[in-house]
C-alpha positions as CSV (number, residue, x, y, z in Angstrom):
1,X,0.0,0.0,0.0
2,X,1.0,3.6,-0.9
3,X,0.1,6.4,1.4
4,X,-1.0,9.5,0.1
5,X,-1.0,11.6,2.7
6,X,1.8,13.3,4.4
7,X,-0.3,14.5,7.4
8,X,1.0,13.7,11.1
9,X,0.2,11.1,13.2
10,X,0.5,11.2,16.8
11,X,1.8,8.6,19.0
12,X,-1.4,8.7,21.3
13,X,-3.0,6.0,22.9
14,X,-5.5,7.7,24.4
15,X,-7.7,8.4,20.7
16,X,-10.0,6.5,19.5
17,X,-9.5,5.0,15.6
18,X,-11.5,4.0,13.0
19,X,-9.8,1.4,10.2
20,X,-11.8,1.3,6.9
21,X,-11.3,0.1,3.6
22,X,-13.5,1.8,0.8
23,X,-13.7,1.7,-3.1
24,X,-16.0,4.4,-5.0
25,X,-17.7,4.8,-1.9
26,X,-17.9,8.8,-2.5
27,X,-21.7,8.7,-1.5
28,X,-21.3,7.1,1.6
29,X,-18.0,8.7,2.9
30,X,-19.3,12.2,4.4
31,X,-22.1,10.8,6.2
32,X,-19.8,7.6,7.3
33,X,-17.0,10.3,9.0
34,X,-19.7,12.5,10.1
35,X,-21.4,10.4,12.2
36,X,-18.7,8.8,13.8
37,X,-16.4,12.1,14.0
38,X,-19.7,13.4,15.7
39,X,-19.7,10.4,18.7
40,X,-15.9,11.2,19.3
41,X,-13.7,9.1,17.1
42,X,-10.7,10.8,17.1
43,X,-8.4,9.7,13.8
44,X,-10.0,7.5,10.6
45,X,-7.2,5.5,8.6
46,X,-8.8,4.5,5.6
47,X,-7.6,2.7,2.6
48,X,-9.0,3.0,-0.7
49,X,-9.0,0.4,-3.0
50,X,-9.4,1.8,-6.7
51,X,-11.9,4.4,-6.5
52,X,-12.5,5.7,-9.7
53,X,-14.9,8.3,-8.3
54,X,-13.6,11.6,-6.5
55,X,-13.3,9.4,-3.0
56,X,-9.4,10.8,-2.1
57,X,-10.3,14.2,-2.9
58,X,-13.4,14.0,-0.3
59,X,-11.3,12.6,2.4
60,X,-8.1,15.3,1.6
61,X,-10.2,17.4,2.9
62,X,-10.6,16.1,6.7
63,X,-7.2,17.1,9.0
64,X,-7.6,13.9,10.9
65,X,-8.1,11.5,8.0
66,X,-4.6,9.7,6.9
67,X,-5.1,7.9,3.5
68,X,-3.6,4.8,1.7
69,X,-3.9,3.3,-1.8
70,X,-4.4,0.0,-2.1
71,X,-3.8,-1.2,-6.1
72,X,-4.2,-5.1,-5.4
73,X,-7.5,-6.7,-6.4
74,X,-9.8,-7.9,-3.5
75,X,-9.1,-11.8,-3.2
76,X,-10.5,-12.8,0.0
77,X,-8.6,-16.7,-1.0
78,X,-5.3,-15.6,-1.4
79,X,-5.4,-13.0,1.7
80,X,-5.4,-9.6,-0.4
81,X,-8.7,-8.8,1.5
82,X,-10.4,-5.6,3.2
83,X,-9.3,-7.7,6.8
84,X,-5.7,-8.2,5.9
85,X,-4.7,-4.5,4.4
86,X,-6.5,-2.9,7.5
87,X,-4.3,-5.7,10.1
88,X,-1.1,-4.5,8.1
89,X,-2.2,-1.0,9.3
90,X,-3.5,-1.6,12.9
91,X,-0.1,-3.3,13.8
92,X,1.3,0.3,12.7
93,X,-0.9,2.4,14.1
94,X,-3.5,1.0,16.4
95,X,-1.3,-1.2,19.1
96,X,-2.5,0.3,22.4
97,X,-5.7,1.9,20.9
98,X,-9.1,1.4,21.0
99,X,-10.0,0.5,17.0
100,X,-12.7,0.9,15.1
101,X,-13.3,-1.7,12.5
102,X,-16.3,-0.9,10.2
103,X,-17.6,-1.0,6.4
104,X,-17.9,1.9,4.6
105,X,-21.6,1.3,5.0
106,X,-22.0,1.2,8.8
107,X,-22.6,3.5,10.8
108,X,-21.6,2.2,14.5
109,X,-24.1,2.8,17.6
110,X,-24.0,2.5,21.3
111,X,-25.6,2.4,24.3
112,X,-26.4,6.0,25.2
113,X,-24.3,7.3,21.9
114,X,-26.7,10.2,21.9
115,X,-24.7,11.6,25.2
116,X,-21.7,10.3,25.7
117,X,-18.6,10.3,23.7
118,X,-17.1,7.0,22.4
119,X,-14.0,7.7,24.5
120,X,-16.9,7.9,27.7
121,X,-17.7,4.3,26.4
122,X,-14.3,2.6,26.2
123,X,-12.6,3.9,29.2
124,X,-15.7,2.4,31.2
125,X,-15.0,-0.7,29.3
126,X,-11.5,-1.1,30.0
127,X,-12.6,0.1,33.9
128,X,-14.6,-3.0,33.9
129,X,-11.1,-5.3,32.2
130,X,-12.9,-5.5,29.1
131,X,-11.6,-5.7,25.3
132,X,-13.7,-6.3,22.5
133,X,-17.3,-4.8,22.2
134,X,-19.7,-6.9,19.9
135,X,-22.4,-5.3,17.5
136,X,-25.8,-6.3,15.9
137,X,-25.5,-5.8,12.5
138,X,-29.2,-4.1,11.5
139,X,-30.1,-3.8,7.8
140,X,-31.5,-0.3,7.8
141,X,-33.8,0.2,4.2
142,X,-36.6,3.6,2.9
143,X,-40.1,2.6,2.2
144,X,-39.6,2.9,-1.4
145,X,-37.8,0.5,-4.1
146,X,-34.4,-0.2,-4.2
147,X,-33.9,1.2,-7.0
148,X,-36.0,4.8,-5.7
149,X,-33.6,5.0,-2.4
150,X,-31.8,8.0,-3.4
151,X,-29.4,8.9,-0.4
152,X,-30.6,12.6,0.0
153,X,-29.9,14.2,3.5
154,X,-28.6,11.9,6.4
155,X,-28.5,7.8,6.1
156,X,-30.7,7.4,8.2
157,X,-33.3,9.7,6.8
158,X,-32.8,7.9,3.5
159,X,-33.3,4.5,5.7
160,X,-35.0,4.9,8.4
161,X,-36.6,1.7,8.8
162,X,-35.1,-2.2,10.3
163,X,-36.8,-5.4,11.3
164,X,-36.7,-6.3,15.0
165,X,-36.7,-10.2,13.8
166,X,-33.2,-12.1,14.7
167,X,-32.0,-11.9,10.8
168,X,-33.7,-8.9,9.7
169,X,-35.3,-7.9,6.1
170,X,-33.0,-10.4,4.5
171,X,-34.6,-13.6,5.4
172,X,-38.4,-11.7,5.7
173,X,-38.0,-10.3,1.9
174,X,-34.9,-11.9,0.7
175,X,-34.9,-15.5,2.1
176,X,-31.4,-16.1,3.1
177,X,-29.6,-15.7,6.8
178,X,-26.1,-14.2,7.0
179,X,-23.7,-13.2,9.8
180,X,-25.3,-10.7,11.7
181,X,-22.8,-10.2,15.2
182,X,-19.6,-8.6,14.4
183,X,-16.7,-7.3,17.0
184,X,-16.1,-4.0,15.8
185,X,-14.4,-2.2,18.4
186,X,-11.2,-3.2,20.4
187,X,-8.1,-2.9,22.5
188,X,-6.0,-3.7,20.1
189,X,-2.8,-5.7,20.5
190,X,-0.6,-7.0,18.2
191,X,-1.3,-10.4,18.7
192,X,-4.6,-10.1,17.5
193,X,-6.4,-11.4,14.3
194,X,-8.9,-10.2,12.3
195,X,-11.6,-12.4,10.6
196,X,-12.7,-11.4,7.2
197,X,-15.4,-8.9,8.3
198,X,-14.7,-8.6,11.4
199,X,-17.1,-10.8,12.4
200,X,-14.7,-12.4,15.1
201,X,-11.1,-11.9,16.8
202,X,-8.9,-14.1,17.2
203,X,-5.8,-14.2,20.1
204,X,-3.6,-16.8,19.5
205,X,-2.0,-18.7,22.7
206,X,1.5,-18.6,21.7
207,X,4.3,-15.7,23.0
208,X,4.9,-12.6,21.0
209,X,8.4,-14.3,20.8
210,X,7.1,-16.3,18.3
211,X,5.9,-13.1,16.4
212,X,7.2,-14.6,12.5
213,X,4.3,-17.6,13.6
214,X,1.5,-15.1,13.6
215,X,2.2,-13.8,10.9
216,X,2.4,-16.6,9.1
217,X,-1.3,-17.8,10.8
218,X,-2.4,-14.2,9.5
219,X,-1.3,-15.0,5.9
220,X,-3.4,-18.5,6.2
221,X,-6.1,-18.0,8.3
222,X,-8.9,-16.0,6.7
223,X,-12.0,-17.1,8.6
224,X,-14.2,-16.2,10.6
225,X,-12.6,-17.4,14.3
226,X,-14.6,-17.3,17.9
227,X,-13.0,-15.7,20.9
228,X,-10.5,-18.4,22.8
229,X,-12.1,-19.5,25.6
230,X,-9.4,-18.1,27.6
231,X,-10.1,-14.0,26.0
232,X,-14.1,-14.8,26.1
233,X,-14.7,-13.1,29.7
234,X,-12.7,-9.7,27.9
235,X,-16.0,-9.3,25.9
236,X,-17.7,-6.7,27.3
237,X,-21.3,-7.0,28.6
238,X,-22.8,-3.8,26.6
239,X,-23.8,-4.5,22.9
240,X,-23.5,-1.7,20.4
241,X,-25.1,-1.9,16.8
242,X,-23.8,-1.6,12.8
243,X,-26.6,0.1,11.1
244,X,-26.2,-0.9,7.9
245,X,-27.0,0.7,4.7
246,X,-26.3,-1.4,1.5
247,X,-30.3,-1.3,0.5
248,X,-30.2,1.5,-1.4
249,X,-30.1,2.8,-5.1
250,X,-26.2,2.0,-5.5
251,X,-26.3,-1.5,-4.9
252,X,-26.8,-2.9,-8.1
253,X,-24.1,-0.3,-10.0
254,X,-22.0,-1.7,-6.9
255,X,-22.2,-5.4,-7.5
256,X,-22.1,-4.6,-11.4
257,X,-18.8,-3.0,-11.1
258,X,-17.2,-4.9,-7.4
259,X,-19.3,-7.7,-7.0
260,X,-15.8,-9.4,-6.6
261,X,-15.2,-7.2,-3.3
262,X,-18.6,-8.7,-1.5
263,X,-18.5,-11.1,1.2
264,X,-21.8,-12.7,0.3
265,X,-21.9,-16.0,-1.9
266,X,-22.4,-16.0,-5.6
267,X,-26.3,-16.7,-5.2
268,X,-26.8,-13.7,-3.2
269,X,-25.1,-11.3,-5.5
270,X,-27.5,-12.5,-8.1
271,X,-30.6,-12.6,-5.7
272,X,-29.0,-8.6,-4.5
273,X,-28.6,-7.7,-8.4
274,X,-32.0,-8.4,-9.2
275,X,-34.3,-6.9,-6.6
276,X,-34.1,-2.9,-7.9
277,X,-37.9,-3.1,-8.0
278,X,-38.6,-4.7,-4.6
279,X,-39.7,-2.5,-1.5
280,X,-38.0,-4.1,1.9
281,X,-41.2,-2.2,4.1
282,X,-43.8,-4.0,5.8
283,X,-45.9,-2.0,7.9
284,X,-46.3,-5.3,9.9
285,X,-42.6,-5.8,10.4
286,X,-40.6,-2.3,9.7
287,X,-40.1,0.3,12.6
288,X,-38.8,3.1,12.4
289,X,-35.3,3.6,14.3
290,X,-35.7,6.0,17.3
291,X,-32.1,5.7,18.7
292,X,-29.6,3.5,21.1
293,X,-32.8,2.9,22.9
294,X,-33.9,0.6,20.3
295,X,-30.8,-1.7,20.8
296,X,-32.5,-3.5,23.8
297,X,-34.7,-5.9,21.6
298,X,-31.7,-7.1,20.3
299,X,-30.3,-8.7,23.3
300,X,-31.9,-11.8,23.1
301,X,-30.2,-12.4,19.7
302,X,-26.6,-11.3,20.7
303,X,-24.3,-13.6,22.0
């Protein structure tokens, strides 16, 4: 990876960083940095992967926004993933920090977000000796078509709406379950590995001695990987949430032109591809999202 900025970056463990990886995502990337400069994220280290839109000029423009180019083709087999570009960067950058680890199509939510400041939030986590903080990942979609969800104002104006049902609009309208817990935020060490997605985080049990050995695991392990049972009680006992917003007008132009970058399989690209006409509300299933308050009736699905 190249970096293309030259801006400073301070050796300060006390911030708070988000990691990213983003290709023609120049749609989603002032609300995305908005919202999560607005709940107190302090830095955003974001690789771009491509973008043939104006993405690097939009983020030259924030001072605490480092950037990196990232001219390898996504290959989630062979290890030249989202996952393994943003590790290469954590190990750099993010060793002693809280992280970040998000999609450029999630917004991340907490309990109480509204008022307190994510710093608040993860210096009462590591009070309490916790380390990782999972997240529901809620499919947020308009009460139009697809292919009539024009982003226009905030995201969550544009898509407002969620099901409260353990996998969300996907099954109801869709008819397929996917991964729908992540662990987005950590204490990162070095010793840590991502999964693709960040669905899980893996700490292997050998001595950073043996430091060549996880990097070697890293180049071969590209999985999603559950919490040693030994790390498991470092979980904290607060949820947060991904409100997610791939459901709208770009999706199809998306998969068209990077379907090869999506983590789902090959029959739901096709199924995602050809639902521009289909309308994901249901006034008997769709609310409409009123805040961190909501995240309670998601409890009994989190794990």
């Amino acid at each position: 990876m190249d970096r293309v900025d030259q801006k400073p970056i301070p050796n300060d463990t006390e911030e708070v960083r988000l990691f990213m990886v983003g290709i023609d995502s120049a749609h989603l990337i002032p609300h995305i940095l908005k919202h999560h400069f607005d709940i107190g994220v302090d830095r955003v280290f974001y690789i771009d992967n491509n973008s043939k839109d104006n993405s690097i000029v939009l983020l030259e423009a924030y001072e605490n926004v480092h950037i990196w180019s990232q001219k390898a083709k996504f290959d989630q087999q062979n290890n030249k993933s989202g996952a393994a570009w943003v590790e290469e960067l954590l190990i750099k950058h993010g060793v002693g920090n809280w992280c970040l680890l998000l999609d450029l199509d999630e917004l991340f939510v907490f309990p109480g977000y509204e008022n307190t400041s994510i710093r608040d939030f993860v210096r009462r986590q590591q009070d309490r000796g916790f380390e990782y903080v999972g997240a529901r990942h809620i499919d947020m979609y308009s009460n139009r078509k697809l292919k009539d969800t024009i982003i226009s104002g905030s995201l969550l104006e544009s898509c407002p709406y969620y099901d409260r049902s353990e996998y969300g609009c996907r099954e109801r309208v869709l008819g397929f379950r996917s991964f729908y817990q992540k662990t987005p935020l950590v204490l990162y060490k070095s010793s840590m590995i991502l999964a693709t997605g960040y669905h899980n985080i893996s700490v292997p049990g050998f001595s950073m001695k043996k430091f060549t050995l996880n990097i070697i695991r890293r180049m071969l392990l590209r999985k999603p990987v559950p919490l040693t049972r030994n790390e498991k009680h470092k979980r904290s006992s607060e949820t947060g949430a991904l409100l997610h917003f791939k459901l709208t007008s770009n999706l199809s132009d998306f998969i068209l032109h990077h379907g090869d970058n999506m983590t789902d399989s090959e029959v739901k690209k096709v199924m995602y591809s050809s639902i521009e006409d289909t309308n994901f509300y249901d006034k008997n299933h769709s609310v409409a999202y009123r805040g961190s308050s909501d995240l309670k009736y998601f409890e009994q699905f989190t794990s």
